[in-house]
Every structure is written in structure tokens, then in C-alpha cells.
LOLUM-808266 format. One line per 10 residues: their letters; for each residue x, y, z of C-alpha. Coordinates in Angstrom, 2 decimals, decimal comma, always signed. Layout:
a = X:Y:Z  ...
END
This chain:
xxxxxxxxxx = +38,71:-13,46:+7,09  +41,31:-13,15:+4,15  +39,47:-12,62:+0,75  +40,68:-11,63:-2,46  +38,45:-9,72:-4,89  +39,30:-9,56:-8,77  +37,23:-7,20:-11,08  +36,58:-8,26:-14,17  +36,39:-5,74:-17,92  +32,76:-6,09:-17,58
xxxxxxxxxx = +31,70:-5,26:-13,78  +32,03:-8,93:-12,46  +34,15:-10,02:-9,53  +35,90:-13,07:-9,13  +36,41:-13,60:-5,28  +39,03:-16,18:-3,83  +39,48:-16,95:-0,14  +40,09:-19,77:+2,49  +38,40:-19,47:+6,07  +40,46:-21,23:+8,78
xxxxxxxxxx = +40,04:-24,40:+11,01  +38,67:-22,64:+13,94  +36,30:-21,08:+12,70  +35,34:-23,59:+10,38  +35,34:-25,88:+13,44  +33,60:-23,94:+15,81  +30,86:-23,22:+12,96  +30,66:-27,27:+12,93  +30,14:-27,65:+16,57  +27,37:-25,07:+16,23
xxxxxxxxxx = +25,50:-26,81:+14,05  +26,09:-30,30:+15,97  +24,55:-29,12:+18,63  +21,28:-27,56:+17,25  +20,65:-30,68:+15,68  +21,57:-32,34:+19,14  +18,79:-30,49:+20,50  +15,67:-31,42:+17,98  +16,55:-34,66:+16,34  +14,90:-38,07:+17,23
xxxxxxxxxx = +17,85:-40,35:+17,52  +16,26:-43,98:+17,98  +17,15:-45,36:+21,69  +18,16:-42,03:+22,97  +16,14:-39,28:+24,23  +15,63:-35,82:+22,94  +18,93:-33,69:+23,10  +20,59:-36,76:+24,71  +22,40:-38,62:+21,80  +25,99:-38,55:+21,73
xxxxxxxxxx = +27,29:-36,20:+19,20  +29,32:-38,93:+17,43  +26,11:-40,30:+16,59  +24,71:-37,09:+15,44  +27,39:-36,74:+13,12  +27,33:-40,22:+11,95  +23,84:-40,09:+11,08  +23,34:-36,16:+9,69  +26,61:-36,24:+7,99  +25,48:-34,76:+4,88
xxxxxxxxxx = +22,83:-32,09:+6,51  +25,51:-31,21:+8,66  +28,17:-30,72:+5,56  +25,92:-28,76:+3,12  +24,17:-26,06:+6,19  +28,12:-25,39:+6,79  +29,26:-24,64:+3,23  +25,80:-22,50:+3,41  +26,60:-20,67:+6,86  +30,09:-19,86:+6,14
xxxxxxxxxx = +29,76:-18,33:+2,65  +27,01:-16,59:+4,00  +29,89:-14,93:+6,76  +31,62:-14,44:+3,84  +28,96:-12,42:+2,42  +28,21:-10,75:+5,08  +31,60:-9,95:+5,93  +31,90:-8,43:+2,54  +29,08:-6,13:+3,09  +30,37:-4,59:+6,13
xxxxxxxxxx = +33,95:-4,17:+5,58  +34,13:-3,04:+1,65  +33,57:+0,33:+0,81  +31,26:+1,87:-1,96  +30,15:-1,82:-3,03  +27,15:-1,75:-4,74  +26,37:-5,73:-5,67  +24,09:-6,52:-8,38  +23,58:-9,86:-7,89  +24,38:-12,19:-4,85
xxxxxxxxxx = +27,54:-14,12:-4,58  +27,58:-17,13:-6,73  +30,05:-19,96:-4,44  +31,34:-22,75:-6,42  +34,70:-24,84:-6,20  +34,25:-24,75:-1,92  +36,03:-27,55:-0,63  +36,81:-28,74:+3,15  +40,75:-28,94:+3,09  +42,35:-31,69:+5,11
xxxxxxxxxx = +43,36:-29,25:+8,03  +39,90:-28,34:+8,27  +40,31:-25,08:+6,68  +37,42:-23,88:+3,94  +38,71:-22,61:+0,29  +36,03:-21,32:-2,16  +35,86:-19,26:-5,25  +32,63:-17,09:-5,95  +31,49:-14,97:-8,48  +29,50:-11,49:-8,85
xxxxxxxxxx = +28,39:-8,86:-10,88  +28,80:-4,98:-8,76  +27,58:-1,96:-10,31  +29,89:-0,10:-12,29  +30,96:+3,41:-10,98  +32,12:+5,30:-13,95  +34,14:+8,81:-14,58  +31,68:+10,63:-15,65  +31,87:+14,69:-17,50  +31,14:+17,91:-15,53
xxxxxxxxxx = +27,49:+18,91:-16,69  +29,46:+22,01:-17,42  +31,83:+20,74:-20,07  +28,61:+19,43:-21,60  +27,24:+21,51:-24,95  +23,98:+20,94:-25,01  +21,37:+22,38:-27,87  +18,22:+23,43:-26,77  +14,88:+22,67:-28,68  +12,40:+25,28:-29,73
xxxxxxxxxx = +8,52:+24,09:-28,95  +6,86:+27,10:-30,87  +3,54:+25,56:-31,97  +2,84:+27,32:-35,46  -0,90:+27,57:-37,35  +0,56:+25,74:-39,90  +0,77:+22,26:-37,42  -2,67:+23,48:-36,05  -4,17:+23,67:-39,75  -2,13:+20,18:-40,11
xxxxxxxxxx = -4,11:+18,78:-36,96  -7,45:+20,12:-37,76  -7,23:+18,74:-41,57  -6,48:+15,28:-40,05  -9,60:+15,89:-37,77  -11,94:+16,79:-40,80  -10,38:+13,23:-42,14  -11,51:+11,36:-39,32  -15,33:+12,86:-39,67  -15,41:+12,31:-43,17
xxxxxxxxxx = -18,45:+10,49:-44,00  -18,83:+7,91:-47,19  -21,28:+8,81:-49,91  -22,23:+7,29:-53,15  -20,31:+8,24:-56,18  -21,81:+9,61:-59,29  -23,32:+7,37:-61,56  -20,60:+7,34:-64,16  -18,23:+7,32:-61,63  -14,74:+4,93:-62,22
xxxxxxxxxx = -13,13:+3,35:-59,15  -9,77:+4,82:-58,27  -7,39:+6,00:-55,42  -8,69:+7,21:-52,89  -12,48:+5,80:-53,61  -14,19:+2,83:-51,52  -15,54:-0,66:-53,30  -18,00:-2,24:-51,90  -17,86:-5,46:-53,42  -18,30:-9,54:-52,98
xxxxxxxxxx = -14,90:-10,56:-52,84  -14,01:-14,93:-53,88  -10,44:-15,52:-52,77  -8,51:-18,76:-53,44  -5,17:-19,72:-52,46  -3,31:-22,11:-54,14  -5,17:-25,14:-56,17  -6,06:-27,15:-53,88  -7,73:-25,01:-51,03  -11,47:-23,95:-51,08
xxxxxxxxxx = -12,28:-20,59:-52,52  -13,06:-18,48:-49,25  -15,96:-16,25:-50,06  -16,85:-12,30:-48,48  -19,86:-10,77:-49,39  -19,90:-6,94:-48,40  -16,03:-6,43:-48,67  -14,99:-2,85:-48,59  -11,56:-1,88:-50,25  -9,93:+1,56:-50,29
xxxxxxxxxx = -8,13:+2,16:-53,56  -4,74:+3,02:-53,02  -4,62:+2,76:-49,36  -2,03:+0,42:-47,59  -1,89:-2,96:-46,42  -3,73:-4,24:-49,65  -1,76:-5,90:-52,15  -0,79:-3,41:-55,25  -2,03:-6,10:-57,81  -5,97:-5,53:-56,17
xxxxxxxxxx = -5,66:-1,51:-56,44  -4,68:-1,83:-60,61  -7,22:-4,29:-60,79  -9,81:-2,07:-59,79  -8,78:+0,95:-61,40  -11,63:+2,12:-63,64  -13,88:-0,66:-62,60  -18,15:+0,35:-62,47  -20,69:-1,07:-60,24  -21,54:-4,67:-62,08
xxxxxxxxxx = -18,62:-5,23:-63,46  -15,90:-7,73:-62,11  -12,39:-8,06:-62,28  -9,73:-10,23:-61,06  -6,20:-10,07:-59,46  -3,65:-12,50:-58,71  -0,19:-12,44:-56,68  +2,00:-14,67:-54,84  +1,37:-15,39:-51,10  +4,63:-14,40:-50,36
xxxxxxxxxx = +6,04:-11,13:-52,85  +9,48:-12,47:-52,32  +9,06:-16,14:-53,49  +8,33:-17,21:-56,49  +7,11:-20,44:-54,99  +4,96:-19,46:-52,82  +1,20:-20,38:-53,43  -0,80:-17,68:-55,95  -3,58:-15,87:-54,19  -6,13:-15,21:-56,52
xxxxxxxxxx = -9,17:-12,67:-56,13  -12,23:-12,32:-58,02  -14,12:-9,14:-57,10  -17,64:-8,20:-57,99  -18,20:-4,80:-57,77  -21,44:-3,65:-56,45  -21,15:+0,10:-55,44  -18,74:+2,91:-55,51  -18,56:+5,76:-52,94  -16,14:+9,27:-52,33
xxxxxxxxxx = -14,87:+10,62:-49,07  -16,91:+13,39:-48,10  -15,05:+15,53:-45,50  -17,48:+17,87:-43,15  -16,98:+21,55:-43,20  -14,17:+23,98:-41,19  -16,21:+25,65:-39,11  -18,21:+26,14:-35,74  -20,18:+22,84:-36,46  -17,38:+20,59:-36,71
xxxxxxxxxx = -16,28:+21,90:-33,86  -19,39:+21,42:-31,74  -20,12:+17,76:-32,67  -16,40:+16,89:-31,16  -18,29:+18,75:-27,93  -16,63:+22,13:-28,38  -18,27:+25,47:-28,58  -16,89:+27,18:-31,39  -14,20:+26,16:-33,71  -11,23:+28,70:-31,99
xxxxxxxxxx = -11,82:+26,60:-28,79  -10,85:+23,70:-31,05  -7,93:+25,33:-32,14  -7,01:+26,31:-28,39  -7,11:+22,92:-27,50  -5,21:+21,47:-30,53  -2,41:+24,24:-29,48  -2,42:+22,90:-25,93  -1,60:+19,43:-26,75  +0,56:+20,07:-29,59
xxxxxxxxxx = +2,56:+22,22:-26,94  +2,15:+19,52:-24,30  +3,28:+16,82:-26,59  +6,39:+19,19:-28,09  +7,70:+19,67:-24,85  +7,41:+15,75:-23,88  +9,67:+15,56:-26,54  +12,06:+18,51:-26,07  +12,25:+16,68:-22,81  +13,68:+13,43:-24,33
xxxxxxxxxx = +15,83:+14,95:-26,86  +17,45:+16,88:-24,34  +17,78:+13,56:-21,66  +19,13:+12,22:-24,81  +21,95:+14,68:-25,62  +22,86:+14,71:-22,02  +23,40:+10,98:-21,58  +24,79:+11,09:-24,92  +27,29:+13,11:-24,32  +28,03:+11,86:-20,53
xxxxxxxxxx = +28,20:+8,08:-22,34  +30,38:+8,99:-25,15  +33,42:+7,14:-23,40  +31,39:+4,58:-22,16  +31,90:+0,87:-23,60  +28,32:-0,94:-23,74  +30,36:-4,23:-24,84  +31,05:-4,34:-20,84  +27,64:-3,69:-18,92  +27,11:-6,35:-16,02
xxxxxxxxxx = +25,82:-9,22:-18,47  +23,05:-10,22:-16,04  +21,35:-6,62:-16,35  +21,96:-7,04:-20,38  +20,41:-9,96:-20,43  +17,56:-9,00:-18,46  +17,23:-5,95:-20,46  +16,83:-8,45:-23,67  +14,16:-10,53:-21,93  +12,14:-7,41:-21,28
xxxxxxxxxx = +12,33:-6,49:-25,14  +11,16:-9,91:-25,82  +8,44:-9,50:-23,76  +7,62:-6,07:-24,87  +7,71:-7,91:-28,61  +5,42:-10,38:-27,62  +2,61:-8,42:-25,76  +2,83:-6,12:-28,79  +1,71:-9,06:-31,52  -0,91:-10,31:-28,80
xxxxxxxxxx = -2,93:-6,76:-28,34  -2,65:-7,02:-32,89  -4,03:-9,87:-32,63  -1,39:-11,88:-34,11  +0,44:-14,98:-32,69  +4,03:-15,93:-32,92  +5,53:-17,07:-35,74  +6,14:-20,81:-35,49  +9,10:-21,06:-36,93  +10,63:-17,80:-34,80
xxxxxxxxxx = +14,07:-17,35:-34,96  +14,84:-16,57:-31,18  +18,46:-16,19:-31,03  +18,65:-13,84:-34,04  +15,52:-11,64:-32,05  +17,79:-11,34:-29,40  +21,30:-10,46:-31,39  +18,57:-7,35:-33,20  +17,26:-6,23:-29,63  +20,57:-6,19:-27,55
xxxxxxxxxx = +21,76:-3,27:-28,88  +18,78:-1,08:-27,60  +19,09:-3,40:-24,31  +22,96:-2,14:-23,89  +21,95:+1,44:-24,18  +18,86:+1,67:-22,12  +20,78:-0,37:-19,25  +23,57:+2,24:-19,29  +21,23:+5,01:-19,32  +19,68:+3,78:-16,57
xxxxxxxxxx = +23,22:+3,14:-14,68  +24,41:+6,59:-15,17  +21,04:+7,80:-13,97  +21,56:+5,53:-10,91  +25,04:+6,81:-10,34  +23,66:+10,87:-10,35  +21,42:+10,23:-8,18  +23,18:+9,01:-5,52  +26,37:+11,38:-6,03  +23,69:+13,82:-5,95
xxxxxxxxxx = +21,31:+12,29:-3,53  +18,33:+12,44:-5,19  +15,21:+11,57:-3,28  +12,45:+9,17:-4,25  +9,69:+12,07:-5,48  +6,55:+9,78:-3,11  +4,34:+12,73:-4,41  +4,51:+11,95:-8,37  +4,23:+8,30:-6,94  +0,99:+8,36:-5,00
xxxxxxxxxx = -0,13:+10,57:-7,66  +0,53:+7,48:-9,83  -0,67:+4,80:-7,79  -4,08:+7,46:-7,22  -4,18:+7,99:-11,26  -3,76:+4,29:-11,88  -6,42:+3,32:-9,37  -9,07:+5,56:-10,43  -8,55:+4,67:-14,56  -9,33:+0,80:-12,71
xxxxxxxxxx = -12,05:+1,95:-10,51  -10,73:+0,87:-7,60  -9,95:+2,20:-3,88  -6,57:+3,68:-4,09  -5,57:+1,51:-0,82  -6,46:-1,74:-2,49  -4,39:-0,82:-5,97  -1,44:+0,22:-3,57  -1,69:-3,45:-2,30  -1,86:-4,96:-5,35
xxxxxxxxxx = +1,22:-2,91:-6,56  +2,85:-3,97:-3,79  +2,19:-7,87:-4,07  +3,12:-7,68:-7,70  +6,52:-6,45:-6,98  +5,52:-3,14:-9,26  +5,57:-0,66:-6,28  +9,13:-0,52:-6,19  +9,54:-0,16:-10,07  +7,34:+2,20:-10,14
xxxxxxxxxx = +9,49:+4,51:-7,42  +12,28:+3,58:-9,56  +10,88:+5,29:-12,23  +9,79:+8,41:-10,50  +13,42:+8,53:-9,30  +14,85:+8,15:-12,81  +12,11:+11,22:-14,16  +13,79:+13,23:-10,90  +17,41:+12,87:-12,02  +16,79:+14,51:-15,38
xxxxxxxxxx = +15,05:+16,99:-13,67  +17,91:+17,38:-11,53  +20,24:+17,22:-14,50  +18,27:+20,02:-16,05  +18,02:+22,37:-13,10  +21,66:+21,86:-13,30  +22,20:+23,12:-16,87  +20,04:+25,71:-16,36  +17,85:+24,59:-18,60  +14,13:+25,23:-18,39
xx = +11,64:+22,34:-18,79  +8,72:+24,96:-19,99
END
């Protein structure tokens, strides 16, 4: 069957061909007859009816499952006779037409993954990444620790409020002139700390239990129309950070039994965590440096798109667990121009990664995957057999192979450079 194939800048193909009359009629006949054999044709008895009359009457049936059978031989056809073709998505047929000598032209459209000219790991200069955990980032740990088991206690009597101290107050809040004043009793503000506007912390700079001050700003710091916000707090008690003491104790109410097995542990994950990300600097310089010719401009658009979607999604789920909703008035098309850039490059990362490991025929690591699927199961508290199942019906087995196979590569790519992943 004579095709044509046309590849376009960015990984698409543009197929042309025309299928001749036999074939097209003997792919007709074919079809005839199967309907022959189980339609009802009034006054005739099953597989009886002439075939005139089965064409007459399933004209259109019989037009539309030939257009479908013979691209699908095209398809096929393609599969079996081209050489390294990797398809990305199926064959999209339009402009097929039935020529008056019975022949069958169409024109289809694809997107193939790209096979790329990639550097010799050898030419590549890579820079390796100390992960030396010094006392000074264990000191730096431990400090934030004391921070977290800092307690609250009452200032001094002729104590002022300021950075760094907490107000408990009974906070009135109004926006605008029109709304009703909202009311908190109880309200807690840090001085100083973030996320409060900067108007409240001068406000209550110096302020004493009994006294109460007042702060105003607009809703919106960058418009001078938007609606003033103003705050009238009472102040009813001051109280200082109290941090516990560096020693054995500390160490035994986070379940430890002396305060060098709390350092030993802060060491281990430091280390732990410093080479999880000597690990991905590294993956980075390498694809870097194997991408540096690379254009992302012309990635298979359906994967870039796709890549977008997921993004969005990933935006989405991340307002939802801060319990936030969307912004009505969400400007989706500029979202997506700010995300496709990251899209581009984790799609060709993922393409080179792809191409390694079958030019190096990288197996599917099904250990680090049932370890997965067991890890995942037992954080659910479920039989390992049913979460398997579950993967699998959700489609999520397979991406999460994928992703073992991806974590392989760079493992292969590493073993490669001779670089150690310790």
C-alpha cells in the first residue's frame, strides 16, 4: 500500500496515500456480506436478501465501517513495515474520500517520538556535590527544634508589646462602610511575624494589657480604591517565647534517650536529605548538558499540552489542601503561558530519559515497584493485593513503573559516569 510520510519541525507526521480499487472493493464485499449474514431484511429471510438490497438499505453503515477498516490497514500496515517508529498518538484520518475509480485517498496526521543526537556521557563535565553534614547545620536543626518546643509564658508586668511577643487580644474588624464590624474575642497576634499586615505590628508596638489601639489599611496594598480594613484591638495580655533547655531532657520528651542520639539522628536525615539532593543536581547537570542543543519550541505539542494540564492540576489540588478556592475571575490562558515553560522542560527530560533507556535497555526495576505498591498499601492499611488492584483499575500501575524506570536511568546514567550515589 503506497504511503507517504512527512515529518514535521516539531515531531508530527503528515501521512498521504491512496489504497486501490481492489482492495477497496474486496474490503466492500467483506463487509456486504457480514451484514448479509445478521440483518433482518423485511420479506426475506436471514442471510437470504439480495446484496443489492443490503447495500441499498445499509448504505451509510456500510460507507463509514470501510473508511474505518481501511485506515485501520493503513495503520496497521504502518506498524509492521516502518522501522524504529515510536507513535505517540494514533493516526488522526481526515480528508478520506472514495475516488470515482473506486480507489481510497486520505491524509492523516501524528505525533512520533522524537529520537534525538544525543552527547557521549563522556564528553559530559559534570561537577560533583559534596554532602558533608557539618555541626554547624546540626546546631542549625536542633535550634529550630528548641523553637518548635518553645512554650508561651506571661510577660512581665511592665512589659511593652513588640516583635517577637504574642497579643492576646479582642480584635473588631470592619471592612469598608457599609459591612458589619466582624468581631474575635481571644485573637492571638505575633508581633513581627508574617502574613499580618505591617500597619497591625506598628500599631501594637509598645501597647500594655488594657490599652487599645487601632490600625487601618487598604484591602488590597496595591489599590488605592480598594475598601479600608480597619482594626480595633483590645489588648488583654502579653506573653514571651520561652524556649526549653539544650540538653538530655529535650531530647527525651521528642522520645530519645539522650541528647547525642538526637544529634545522630538529625545527622542521618540531614545526610539522607543532602544526598536526595546531590542526586537531583547531578540528574540536572546531566540532562542539562545532554539538552543543551535541544529546541523545547518543538516537543510533540500533544505531550506539551498534557504536561500543562498536569501543572494545572497540580495548581489546583495545591489551593484545595490550603484551603483556598479558585479565584473567580482566574485568568486561565495567562496560567498556562507561566506554566509551559516548566511543562517543555520536564517533557524533554522525560524524552531523553525514554530514549537512554531503550538505547540502553533498561529494565522496569518490579522490585522498587512492589516495594511501592507494599509501602503505599500499608500507609492505607490495606492488603497489598487489593491496593495492587486498585492501582491497576486507576490506570496508576503503569505510571508508577514508569517512574521506577525513569529513577533506573539516572542510576544507569550515574553508574556510567562513574559517579557514586553515596
Amino acid at each position: 500500500m503506497p504511503y507517504e510520510m512527512t515529518r514535521g519541525s516539531d515531531h508530527t507526521l503528515e501521512i498521504t496515500g491512496q489504497i486501490d480499487a481492489d482492495t477497496v472493493g474486496r474490503e466492500r464485499e467483506n463487509i456486504v456480506r457480514k451484514l448479509r449474514s445478521q440483518a433482518a431484511i423485511p420479506g426475506f429471510r436471514r442471510g437470504k436478501a439480495p446484496f443489492s438490497a443490503i447495500r441499498a438499505r445499509f448504505g451509510a453503515e456500510i460507507l463509514e465501517e470501510l473508511k474505518e477498516n481501511l485506515t485501520e490497514s493503513v495503520w496497521h500496515e504502518m506498524l509492521d513495515q516502518e522501522e524504529d517508529f515510536h507513535p505517540l498518538t494514533m493516526p488522526h484520518f481526515h480528508e478520506m474520500e472514495l475516488k470515482e475509480d473506486g480507489s481510497f485517498s486520505f491524509s492523516a496526521h501524528m505525533e512520533v517520538r522524537p529520537k534525538w543526537e544525543l552527547p557521549d556521557l563522556d564528553s559530559l563535565q559534570i561537577s560533583d556535590i559534596p554532602i558533608e553534614v557539618s555541626e554547624e547545620e546540626i546546631e542549625g536543626e536542633l535550634a529550630k527544634i528548641q523553637e518548635e518546643q518553645a512554650s508561651w509564658i506571661p510577660a512581665e508586668d511592665d512589659a511593652q508589646a513588640g516583635d517577637g511577643m504574642l497579643v492576646e487580644c479582642d480584635l473588631k474588624t470592619r471592612v469598608g462602610e457599609d459591612e458589619e464590624e466582624q468581631e474575635q474575642e481571644g485573637a492571638r497576634i505575633l508581633v513581627g511575624a508574617d502574613g499580618i499586615p505591617a500597619e497591625i505590628h506598628e500599631a501594637l508596638q509598645g501597647a500594655r494589657p488594657g490599652e487599645t489601639r487601632e490600625a487601618s489599611h487598604r484591602r488590597d496594598s496595591e489599590d488605592e480604591e480598594s475598601p479600608l480594613v480597619q482594626h480595633r484591638i483590645e489588648v488583654k495580655s502579653l506573653k514571651v517565647k520561652e524556649l526549653p533547655e539544650l540538653g538530655d531532657e529535650l531530647a527525651k520528651a521528642l522520645e530519645f534517650d539522650s541528647l547525642d542520639e538526637l544529634k545522630e539522628r538529625i545527622r542521618e536525615v540531614l545526610l539522607q536529605q543532602k544526598k536526595s539532593d546531590r542526586r537531583e543536581a547531578i540528574r540536572r547537570q546531566i540532562l542539562d548538558a545532554l539538552e543543551k542543543d535541544l529546541d523545547p519550541e518543538t516537543l510533540p505539542p500533544t505531550l506539551v499540552k498534557n504536561g500543562v494540564a498536569e501543572d494545572m492540576q497540580r495548581f489546583a489540588y495545591s489551593l484545595a489542601m490550603r484551603g483556598e478556592s479558585m479565584p473567580e475571575d482566574m485568568d486561565w490562558q495567562q496560567l498556562q503561558l507561566q506554566l509551559e515553560p516548566g511543562a517543555r522542560k520536564r517533557v524533554m527530560d522525560t524524552l531523553v530519559l525514554e530514549q537512554l533507556a531503550r538505547k540502553w535497555e533498561v529494565p522496569v526495576p518490579e522490585k522498587d515497584v512492589e516495594m511501592y505498591v507494599r509501602s503505599e498499601a500499608a500507609q492505607k492499611g490495606v492488603p497489598v493485593d487489593e491496593h495492587r488492584a486498585a492501582l491497576e483499575a486507576e490506570d496508576r500501575i503503569d505510571q508508577i513503573r514508569h517512574a521506577a524506570l525513569m529513577s533506573a536511568v539516572v542510576g544507569e546514567m550515574f553508574s556510567r559516569l562513574g559517579i557514586s550515589e553515596d
